[in-house]
Rosetta silent file (secondary structure, phi, psi, omega in degrees, C-alpha in Angstrom):
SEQUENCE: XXXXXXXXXXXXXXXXXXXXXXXXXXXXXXXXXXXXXXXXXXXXXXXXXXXXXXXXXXXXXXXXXXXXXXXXXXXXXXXXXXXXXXXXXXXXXXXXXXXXXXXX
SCORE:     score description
SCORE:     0.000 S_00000001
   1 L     0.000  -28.095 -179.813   46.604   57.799  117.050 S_00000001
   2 L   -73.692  -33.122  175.459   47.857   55.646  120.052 S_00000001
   3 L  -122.688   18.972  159.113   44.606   53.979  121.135 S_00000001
   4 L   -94.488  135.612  173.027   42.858   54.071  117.433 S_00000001
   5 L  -119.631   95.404 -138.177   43.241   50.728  115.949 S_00000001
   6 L  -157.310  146.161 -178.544   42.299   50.761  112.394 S_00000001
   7 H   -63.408  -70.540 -154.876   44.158   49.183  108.964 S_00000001
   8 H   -74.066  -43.555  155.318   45.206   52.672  107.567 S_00000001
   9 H   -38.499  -51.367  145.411   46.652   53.844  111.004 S_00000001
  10 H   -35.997  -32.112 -176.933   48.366   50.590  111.261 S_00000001
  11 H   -96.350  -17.429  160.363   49.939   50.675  107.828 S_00000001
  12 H   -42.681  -63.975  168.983   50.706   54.440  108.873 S_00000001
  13 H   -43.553  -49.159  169.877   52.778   52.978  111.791 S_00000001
  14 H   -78.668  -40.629  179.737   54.315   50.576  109.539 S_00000001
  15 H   -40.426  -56.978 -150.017   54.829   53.001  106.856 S_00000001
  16 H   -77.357  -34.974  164.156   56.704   55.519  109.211 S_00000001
  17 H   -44.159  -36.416 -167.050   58.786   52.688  110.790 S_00000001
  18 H   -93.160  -23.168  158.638   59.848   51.484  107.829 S_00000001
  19 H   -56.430  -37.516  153.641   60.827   54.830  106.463 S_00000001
  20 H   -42.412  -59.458  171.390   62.720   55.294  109.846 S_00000001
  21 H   -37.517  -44.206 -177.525   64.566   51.976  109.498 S_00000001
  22 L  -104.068   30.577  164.906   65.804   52.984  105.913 S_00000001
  23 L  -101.549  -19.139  175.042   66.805   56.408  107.059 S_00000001
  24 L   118.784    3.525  176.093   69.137   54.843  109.480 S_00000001
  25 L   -59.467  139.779 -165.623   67.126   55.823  112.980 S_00000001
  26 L   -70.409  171.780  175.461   68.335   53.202  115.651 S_00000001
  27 H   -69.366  -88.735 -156.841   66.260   49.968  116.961 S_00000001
  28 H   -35.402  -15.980 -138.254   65.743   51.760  120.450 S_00000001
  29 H  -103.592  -45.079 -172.140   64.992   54.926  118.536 S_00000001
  30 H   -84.436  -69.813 -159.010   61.831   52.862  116.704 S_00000001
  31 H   -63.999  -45.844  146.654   61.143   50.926  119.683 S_00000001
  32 H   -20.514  -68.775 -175.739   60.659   54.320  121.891 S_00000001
  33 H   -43.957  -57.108  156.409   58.103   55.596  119.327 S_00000001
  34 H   -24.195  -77.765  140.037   56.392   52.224  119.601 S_00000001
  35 H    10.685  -38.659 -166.982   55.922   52.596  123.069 S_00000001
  36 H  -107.448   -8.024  170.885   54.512   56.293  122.653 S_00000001
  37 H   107.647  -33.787 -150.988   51.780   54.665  120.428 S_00000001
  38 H   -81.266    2.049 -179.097   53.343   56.315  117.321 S_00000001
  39 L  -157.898 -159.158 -173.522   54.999   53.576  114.841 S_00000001
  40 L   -96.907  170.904  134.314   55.198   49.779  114.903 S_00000001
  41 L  -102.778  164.954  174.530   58.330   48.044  116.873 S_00000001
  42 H    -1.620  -45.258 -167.458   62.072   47.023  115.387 S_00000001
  43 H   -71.554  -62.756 -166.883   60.684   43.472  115.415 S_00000001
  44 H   -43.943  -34.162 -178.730   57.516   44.273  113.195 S_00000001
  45 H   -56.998  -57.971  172.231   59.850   46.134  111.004 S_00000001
  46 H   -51.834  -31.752 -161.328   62.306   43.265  110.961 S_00000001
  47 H   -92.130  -40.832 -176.280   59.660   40.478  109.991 S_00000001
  48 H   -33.972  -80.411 -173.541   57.975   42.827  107.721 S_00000001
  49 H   -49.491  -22.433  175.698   60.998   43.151  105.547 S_00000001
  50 H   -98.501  -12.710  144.498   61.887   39.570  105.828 S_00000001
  51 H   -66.794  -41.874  173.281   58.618   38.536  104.760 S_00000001
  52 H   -89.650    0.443 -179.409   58.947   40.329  101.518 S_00000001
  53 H   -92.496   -8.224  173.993   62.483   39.594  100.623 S_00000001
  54 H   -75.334  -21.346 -179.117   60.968   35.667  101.214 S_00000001
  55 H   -72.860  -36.062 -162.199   57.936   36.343   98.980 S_00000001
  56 H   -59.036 -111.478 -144.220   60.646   38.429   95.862 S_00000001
  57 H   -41.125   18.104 -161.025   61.432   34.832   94.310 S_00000001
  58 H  -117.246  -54.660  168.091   57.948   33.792   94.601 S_00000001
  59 H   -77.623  -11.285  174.392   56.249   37.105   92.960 S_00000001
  60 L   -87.614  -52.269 -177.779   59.233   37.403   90.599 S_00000001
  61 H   -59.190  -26.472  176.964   58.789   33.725   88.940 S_00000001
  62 H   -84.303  -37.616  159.697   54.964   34.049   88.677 S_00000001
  63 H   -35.956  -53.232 -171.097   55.764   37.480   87.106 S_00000001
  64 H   -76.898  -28.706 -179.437   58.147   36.047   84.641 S_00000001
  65 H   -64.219  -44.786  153.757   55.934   33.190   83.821 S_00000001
  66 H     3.237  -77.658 -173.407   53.417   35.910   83.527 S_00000001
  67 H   -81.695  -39.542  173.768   55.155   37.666   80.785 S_00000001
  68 H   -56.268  -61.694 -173.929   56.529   34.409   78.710 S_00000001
  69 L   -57.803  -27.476  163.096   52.840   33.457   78.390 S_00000001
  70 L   -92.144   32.686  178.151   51.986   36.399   76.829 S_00000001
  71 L  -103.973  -32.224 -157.769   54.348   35.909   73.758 S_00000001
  72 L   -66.827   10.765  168.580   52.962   32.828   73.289 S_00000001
  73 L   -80.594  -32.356 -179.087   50.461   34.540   71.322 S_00000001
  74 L   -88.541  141.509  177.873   52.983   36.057   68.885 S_00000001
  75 L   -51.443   96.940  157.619   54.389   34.419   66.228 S_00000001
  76 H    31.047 -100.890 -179.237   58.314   32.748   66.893 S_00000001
  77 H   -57.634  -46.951 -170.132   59.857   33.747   64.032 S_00000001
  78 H   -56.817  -66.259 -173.692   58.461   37.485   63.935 S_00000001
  79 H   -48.406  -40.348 -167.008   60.369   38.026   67.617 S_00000001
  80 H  -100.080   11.152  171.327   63.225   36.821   66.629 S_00000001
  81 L   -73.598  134.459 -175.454   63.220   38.656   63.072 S_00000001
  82 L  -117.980  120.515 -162.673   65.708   41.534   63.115 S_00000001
  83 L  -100.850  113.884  171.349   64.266   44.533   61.016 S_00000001
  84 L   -81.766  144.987  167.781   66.441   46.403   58.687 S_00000001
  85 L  -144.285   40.398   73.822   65.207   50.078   57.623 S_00000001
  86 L    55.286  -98.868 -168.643   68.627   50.914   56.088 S_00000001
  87 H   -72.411   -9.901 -175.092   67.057   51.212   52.898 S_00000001
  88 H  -103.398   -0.891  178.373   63.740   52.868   53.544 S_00000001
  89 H   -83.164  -57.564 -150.021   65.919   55.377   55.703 S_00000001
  90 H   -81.401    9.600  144.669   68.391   56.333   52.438 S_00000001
  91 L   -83.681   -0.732  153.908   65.272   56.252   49.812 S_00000001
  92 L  -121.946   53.921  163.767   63.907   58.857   51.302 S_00000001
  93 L   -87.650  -16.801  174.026   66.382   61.122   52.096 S_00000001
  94 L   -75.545  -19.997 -154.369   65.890   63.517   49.494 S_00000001
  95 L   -88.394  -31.738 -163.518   62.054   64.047   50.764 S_00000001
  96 L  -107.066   42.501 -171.713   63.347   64.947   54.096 S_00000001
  97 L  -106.034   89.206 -168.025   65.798   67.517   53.246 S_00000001
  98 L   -81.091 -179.442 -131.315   64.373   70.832   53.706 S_00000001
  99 L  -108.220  108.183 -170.337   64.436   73.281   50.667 S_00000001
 100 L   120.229  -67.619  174.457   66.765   76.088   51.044 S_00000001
 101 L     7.258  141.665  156.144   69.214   74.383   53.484 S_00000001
 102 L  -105.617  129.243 -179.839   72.174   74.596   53.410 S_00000001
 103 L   -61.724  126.823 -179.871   74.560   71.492   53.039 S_00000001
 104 L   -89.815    0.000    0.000   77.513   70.074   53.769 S_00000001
């Protein structure tokens, strides 16, 4: 695994680093492995994670915009319509009453 260089070994390396990182395994601990061929180092770990918390407000607003556009299909009023079933609950209440029960 130490002198194959390949995308899924690499994200293997980064996978296991980053599960090391959030188990609590030390930077030297990571950086040692590196070294042995077997993971990524601290640093890769570090930008890696700081690349994606800079990307979250970037992939969240294009998300949300996302989702807003696809109301715009639906009518207004109908979302913001509040549905009573009240009455279609207590007009059938006799039908759902099974026969022989007993009651309270």
């Amino acid at each position: 695994m130490a002198g194959i260089r390949n995308q899924h070994v690499n994200n293997f390396k980064l996978g296991l680093a980053l599960y090391l990182a959030g188990s609590g395994v030390t930077c030297d601990a990571i950086n040692t492995l590196s070294s042995a061929g077997v993971s990524v180092t601290h640093q890769t770990v570090y930008n890696y994670k700081k690349k994606i918390a800079d990307e979250h407000p970037i992939r969240y607003s294009r998300r949300m915009a996302q989702w807003n556009s696809s109301f715009s299909n639906f009518d207004r009023i109908e979302q913001l319509s509040i549905h009573f079933y009240d009455n279609a609950i207590e007009e059938r209440k006799e039908e759902r009453k099974m026969k022989g029960a007993m009651s309270s």
